[in-house]
Backbone as CSV, one residue per row, in Angstrom:
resi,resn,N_x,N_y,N_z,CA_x,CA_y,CA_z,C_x,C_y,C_z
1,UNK,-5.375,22.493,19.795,-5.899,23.076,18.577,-6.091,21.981,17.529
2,UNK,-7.510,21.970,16.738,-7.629,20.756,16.287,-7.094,21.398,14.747
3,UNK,-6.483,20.325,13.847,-6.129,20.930,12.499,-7.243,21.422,11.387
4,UNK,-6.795,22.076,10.314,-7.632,22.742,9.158,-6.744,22.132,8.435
5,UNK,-7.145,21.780,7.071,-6.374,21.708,5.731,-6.162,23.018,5.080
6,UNK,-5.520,23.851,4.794,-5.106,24.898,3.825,-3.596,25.179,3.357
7,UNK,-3.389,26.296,2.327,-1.568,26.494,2.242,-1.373,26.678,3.322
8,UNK,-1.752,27.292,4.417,-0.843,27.512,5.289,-0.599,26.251,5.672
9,UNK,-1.869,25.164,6.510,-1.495,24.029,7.045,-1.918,22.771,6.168
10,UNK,-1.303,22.380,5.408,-1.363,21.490,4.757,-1.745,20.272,5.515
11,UNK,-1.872,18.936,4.814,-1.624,17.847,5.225,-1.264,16.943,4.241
12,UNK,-0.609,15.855,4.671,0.616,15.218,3.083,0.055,14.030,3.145
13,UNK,-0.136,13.686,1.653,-0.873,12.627,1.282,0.680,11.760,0.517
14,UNK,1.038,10.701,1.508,2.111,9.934,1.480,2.093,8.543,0.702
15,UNK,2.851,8.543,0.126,2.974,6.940,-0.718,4.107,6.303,-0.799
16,UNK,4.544,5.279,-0.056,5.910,4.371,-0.050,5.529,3.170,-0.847
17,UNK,6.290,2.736,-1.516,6.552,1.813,-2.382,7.882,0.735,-1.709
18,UNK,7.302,-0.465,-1.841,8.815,-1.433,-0.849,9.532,-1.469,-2.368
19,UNK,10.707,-1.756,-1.747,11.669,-1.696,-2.683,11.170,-3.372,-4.049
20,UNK,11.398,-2.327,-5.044,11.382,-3.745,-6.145,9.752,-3.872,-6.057
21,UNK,9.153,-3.449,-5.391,7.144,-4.062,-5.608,7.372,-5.198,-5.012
22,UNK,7.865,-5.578,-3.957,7.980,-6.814,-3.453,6.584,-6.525,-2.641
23,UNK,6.240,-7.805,-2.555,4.739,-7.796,-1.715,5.580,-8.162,-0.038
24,UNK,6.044,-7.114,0.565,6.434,-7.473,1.493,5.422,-7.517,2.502
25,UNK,4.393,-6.940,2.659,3.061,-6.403,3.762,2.030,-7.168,2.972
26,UNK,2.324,-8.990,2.463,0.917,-9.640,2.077,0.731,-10.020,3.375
27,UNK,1.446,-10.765,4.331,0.828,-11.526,5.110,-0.285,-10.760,6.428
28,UNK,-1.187,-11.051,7.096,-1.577,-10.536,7.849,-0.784,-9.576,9.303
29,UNK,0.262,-10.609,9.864,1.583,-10.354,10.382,2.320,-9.049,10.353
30,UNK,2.592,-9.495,9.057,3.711,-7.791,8.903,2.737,-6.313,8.592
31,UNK,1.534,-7.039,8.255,0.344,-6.320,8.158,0.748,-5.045,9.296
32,UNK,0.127,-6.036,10.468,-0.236,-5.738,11.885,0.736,-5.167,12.687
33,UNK,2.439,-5.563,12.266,3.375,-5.155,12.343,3.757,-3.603,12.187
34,UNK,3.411,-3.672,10.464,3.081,-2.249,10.067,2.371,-1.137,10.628
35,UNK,1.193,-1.456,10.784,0.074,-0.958,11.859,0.962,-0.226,13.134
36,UNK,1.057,-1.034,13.643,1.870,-0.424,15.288,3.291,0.200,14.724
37,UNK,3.790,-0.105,13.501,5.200,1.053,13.514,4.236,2.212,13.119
38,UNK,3.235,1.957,12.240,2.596,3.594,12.066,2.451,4.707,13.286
39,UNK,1.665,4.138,14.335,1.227,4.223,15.433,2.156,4.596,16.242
40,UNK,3.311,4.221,16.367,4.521,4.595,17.213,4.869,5.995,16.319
41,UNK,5.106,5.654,15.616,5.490,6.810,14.769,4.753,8.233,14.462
42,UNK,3.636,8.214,14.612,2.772,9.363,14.675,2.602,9.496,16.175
43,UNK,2.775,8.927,17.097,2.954,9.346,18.467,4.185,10.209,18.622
44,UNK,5.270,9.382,18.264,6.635,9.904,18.577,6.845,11.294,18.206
45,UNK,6.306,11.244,15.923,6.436,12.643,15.618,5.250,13.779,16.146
46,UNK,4.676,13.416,16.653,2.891,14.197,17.318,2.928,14.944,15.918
47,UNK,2.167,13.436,15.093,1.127,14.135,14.136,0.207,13.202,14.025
48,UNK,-0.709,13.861,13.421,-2.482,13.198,13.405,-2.087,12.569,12.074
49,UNK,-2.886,10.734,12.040,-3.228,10.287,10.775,-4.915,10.117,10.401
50,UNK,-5.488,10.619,9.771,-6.803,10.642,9.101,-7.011,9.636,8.521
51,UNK,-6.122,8.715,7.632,-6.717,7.467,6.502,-5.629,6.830,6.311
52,UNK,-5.724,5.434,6.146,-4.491,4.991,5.600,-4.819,3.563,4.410
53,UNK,-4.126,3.369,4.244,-4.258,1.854,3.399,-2.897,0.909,3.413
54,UNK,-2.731,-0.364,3.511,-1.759,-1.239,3.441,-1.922,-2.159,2.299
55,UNK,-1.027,-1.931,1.538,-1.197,-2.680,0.375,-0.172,-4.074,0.148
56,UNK,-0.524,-4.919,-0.570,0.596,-5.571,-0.347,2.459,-5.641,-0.096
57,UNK,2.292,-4.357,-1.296,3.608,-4.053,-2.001,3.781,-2.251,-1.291
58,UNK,2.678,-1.461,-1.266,2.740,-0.183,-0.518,1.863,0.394,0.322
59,UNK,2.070,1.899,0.811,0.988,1.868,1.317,0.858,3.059,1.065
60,UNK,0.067,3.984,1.896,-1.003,5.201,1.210,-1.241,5.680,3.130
61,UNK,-0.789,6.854,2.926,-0.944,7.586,4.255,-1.681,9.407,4.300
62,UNK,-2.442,9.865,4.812,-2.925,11.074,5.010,-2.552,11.882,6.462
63,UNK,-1.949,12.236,6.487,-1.462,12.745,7.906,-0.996,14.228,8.517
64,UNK,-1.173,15.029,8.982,-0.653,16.486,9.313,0.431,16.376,9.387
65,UNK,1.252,17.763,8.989,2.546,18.292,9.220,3.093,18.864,9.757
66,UNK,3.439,18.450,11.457,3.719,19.356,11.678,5.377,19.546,12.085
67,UNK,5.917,18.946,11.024,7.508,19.153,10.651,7.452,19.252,9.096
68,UNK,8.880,19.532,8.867,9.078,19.186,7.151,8.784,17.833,6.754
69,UNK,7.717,17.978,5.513,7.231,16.220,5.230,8.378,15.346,4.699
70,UNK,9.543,15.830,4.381,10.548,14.706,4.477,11.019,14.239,5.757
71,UNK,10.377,15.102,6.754,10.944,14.523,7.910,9.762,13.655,8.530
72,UNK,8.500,14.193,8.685,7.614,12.575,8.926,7.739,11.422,8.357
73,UNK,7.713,11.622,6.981,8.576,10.740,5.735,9.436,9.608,6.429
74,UNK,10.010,10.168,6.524,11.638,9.416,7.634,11.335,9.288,8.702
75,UNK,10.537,9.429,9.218,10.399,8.667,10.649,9.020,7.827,10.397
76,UNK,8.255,7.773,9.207,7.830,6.665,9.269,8.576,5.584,9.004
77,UNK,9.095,5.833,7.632,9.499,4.710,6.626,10.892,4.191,7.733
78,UNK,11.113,5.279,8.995,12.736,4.134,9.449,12.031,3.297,10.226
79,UNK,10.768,3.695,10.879,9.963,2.901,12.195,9.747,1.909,11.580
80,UNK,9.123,1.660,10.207,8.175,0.509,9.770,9.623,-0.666,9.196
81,UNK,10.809,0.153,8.938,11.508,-0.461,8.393,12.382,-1.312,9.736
82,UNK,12.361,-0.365,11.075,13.080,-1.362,11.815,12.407,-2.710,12.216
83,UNK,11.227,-2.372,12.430,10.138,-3.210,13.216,10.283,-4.821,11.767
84,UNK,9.989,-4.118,10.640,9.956,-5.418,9.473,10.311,-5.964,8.930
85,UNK,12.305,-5.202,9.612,13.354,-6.362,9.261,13.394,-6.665,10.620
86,UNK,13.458,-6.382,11.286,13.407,-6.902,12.879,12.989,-8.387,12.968
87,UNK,11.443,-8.036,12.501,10.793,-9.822,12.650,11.338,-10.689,11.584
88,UNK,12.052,-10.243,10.554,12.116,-11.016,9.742,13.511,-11.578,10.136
89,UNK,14.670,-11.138,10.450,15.508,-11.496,10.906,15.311,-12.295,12.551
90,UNK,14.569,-11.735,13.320,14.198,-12.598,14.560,13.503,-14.150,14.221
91,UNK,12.752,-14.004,13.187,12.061,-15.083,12.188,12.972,-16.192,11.612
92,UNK,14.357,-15.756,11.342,15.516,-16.226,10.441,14.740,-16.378,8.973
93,UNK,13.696,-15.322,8.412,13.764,-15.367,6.938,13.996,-14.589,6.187
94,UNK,15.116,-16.123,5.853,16.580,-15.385,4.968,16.350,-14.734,3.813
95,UNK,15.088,-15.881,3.253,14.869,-15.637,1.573,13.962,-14.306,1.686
96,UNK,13.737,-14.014,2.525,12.825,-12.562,2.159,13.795,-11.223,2.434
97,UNK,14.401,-11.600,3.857,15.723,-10.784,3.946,16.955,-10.335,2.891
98,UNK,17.349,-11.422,1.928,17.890,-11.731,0.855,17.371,-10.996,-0.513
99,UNK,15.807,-10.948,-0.517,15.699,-10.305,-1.356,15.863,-8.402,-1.349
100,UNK,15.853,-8.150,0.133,16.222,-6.992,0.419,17.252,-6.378,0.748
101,UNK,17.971,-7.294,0.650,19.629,-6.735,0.800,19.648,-6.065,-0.446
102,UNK,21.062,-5.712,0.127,22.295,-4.248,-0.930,22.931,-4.549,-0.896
103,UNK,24.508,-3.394,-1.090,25.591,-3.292,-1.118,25.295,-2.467,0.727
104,UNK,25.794,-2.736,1.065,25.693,-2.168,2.549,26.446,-0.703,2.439
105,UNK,25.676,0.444,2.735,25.950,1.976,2.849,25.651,2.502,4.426
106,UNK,25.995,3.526,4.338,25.708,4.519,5.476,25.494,3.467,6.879
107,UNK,26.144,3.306,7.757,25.853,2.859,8.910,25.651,1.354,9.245
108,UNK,26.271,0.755,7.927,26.391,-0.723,7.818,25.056,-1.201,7.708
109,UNK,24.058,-0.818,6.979,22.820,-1.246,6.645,22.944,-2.148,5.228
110,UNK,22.535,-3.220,5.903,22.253,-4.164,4.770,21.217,-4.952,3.539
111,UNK,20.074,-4.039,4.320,18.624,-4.346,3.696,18.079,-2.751,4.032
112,UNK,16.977,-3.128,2.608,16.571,-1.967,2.499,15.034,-2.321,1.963
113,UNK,14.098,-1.909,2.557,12.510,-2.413,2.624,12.340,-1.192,1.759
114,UNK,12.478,-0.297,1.800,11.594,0.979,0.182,12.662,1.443,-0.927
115,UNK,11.170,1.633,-1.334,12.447,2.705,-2.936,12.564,3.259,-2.476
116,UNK,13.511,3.966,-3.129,14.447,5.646,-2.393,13.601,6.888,-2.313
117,UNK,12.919,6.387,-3.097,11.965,8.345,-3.268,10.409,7.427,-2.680
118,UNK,9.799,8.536,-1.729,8.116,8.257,-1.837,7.646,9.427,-2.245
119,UNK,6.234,8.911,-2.147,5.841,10.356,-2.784,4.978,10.989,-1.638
120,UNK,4.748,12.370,-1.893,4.549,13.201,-0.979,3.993,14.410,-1.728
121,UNK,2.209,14.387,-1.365,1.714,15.273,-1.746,1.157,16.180,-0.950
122,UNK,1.027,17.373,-1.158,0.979,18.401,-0.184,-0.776,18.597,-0.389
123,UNK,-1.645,18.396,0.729,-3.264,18.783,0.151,-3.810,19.684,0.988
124,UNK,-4.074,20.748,0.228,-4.255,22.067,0.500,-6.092,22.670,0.548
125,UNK,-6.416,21.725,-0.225,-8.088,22.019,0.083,-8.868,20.705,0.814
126,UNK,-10.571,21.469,1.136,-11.116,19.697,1.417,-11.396,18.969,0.152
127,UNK,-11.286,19.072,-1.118,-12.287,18.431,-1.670,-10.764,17.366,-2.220
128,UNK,-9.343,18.003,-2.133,-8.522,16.920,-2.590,-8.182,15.993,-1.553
129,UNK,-8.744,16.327,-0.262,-8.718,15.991,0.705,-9.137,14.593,0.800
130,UNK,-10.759,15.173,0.250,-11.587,14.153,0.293,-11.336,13.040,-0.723
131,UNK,-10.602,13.461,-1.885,-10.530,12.489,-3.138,-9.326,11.650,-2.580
132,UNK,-7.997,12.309,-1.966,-7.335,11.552,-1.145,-7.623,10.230,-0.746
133,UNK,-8.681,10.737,0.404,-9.494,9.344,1.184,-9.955,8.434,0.494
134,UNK,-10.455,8.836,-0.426,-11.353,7.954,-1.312,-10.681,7.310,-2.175
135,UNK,-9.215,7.892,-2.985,-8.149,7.018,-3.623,-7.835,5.799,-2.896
136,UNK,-7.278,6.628,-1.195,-6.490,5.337,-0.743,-7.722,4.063,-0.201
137,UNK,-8.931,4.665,-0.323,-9.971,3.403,0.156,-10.255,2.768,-0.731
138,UNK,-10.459,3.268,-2.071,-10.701,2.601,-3.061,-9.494,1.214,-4.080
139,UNK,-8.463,1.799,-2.997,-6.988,0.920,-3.845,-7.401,-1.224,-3.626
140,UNK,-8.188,-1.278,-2.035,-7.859,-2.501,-2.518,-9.004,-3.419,-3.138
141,UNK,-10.209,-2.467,-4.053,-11.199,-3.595,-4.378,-10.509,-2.869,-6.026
142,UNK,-9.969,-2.115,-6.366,-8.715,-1.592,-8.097,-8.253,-3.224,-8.019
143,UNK,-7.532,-3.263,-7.060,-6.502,-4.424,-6.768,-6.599,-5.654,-6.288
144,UNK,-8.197,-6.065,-6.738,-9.475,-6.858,-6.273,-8.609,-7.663,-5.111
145,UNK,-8.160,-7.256,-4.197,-8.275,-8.006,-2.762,-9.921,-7.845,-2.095
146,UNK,-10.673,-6.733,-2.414,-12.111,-7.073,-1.692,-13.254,-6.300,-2.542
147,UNK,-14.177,-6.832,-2.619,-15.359,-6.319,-3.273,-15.896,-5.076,-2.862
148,UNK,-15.572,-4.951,-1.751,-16.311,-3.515,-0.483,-15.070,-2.800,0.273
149,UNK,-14.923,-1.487,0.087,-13.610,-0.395,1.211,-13.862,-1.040,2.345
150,UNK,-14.892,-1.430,3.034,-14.874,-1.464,4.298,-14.932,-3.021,4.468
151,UNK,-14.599,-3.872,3.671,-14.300,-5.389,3.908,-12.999,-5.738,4.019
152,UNK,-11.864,-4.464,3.485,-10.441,-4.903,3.840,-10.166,-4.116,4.732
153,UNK,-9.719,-5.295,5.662,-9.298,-4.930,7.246,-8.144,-3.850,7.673
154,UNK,-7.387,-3.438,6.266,-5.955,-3.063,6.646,-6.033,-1.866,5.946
155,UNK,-7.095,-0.564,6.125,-7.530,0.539,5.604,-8.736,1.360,6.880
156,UNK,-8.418,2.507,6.753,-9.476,3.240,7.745,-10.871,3.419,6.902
157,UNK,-11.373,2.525,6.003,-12.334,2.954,5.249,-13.767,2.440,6.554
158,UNK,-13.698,1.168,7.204,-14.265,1.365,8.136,-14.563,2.639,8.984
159,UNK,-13.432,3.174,9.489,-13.782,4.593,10.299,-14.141,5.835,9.984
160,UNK,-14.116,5.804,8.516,-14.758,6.684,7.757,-16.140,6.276,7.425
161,UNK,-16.447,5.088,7.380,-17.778,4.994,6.980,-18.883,4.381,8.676
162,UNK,-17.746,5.267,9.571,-19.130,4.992,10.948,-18.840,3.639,11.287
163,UNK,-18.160,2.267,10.990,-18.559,1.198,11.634,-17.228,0.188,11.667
164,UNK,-16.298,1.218,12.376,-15.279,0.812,12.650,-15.372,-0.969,13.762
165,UNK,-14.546,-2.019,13.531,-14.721,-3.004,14.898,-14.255,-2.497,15.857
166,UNK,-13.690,-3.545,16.901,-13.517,-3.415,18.195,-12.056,-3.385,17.875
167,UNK,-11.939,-4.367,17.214,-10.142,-4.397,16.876,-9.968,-3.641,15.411
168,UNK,-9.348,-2.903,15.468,-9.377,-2.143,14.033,-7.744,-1.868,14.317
169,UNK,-7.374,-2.197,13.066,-5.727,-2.105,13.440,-5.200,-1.103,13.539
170,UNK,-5.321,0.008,13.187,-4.664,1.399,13.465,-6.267,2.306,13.083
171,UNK,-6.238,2.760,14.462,-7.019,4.276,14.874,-6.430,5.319,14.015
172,UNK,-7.720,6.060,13.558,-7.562,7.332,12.796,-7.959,8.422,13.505
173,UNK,-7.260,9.808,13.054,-7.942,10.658,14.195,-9.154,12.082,13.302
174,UNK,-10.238,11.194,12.571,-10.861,11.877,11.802,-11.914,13.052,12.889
175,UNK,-11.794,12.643,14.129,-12.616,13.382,15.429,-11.976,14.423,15.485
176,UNK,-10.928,14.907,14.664,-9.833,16.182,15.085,-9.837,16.717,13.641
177,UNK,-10.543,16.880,13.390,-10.876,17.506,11.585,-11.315,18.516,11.879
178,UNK,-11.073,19.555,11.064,-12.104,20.838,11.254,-12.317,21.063,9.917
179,UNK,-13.978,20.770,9.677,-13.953,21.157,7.937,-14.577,22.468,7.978
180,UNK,-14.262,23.452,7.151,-15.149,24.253,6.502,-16.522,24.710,6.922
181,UNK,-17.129,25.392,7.045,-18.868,25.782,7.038,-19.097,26.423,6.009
182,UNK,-19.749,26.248,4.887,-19.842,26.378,3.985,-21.279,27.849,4.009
């Protein structure tokens, strides 16, 4: 059954922030990193992502629900978080690791890659749907990393606009939309 947007079935327009605005996701790397924890993670929870964006410091997700959105929530933000202290500690970098440490809580965790709260919006029609898409495509020429949506590599604005590459870092599943007939 392919999804609809409405109250009944929503879809949550997600925003994580790394802890402190640290530009932890500048390099291409943790970029790409990011990418495949998304990807694992919407496999694992079997939900569809429609759009996304990677920003230096956050990112911007559109995705179905089909659990409680604090619980996709949490299984993104733990996937992306194991995978990006993972390399960074496999890496031995300290000074970036360092800036993400704590006081170590719950389960002897010592770093912590997001703020505590993301945000999580519930979108219930197409047209916020559509403004959605168009926020998170429009974030990185706001944030002049590129002149054109579809010149920064680390956003589905390509696959929305028909001319996705060969390598496109994370697949969207906009082929499983069901809009409206007006």
């Amino acid at each position: 059954m392919k999804p609809t947007t409405s109250i009944d079935t929503p879809a949550l327009f997600i925003t994580a922030v790394a802890k402190d605005r640290l530009p932890v996701f500048r390099t291409d790397k943790l970029k790409t990193i990011t990418c495949a924890a998304i990807d694992e993670a919407r496999h694992s929870g079997q939900f569809l992502l429609f759009a996304y964006v990677i920003m230096p410091d956050h990112l911007h997700l559109l995705t179905t629900s089909p659990h409680r959105p604090s619980k996709v929530v949490q299984l993104i933000k733990g996937i992306i978080s194991r995978r990006v202290i993972g390399y960074l500690k496999d890496h031995e970098l300290q000074s970036s690791l360092q800036k993400l440490q704590h006081e170590a809580w719950k389960r002897n965790h010592r770093y912590s890659l997001w703020q505590h709260h993301s945000d999580v919006f519930l979108v219930t029609s197409e047209s916020t749907f559509m403004q959605k898409v168009n926020y998170l495509h429009l974030n990185p020429i706001r944030a002049e990393l590129s002149e054109r949506a579809t010149d920064y590599r680390w956003s589905s604005a390509r696959s929305w606009s028909r001319c996705p590459t060969e390598d496109e870092p994370l697949q969207v599943d906009i082929d499983k939309i069901i809009w409206r007939r007006s």
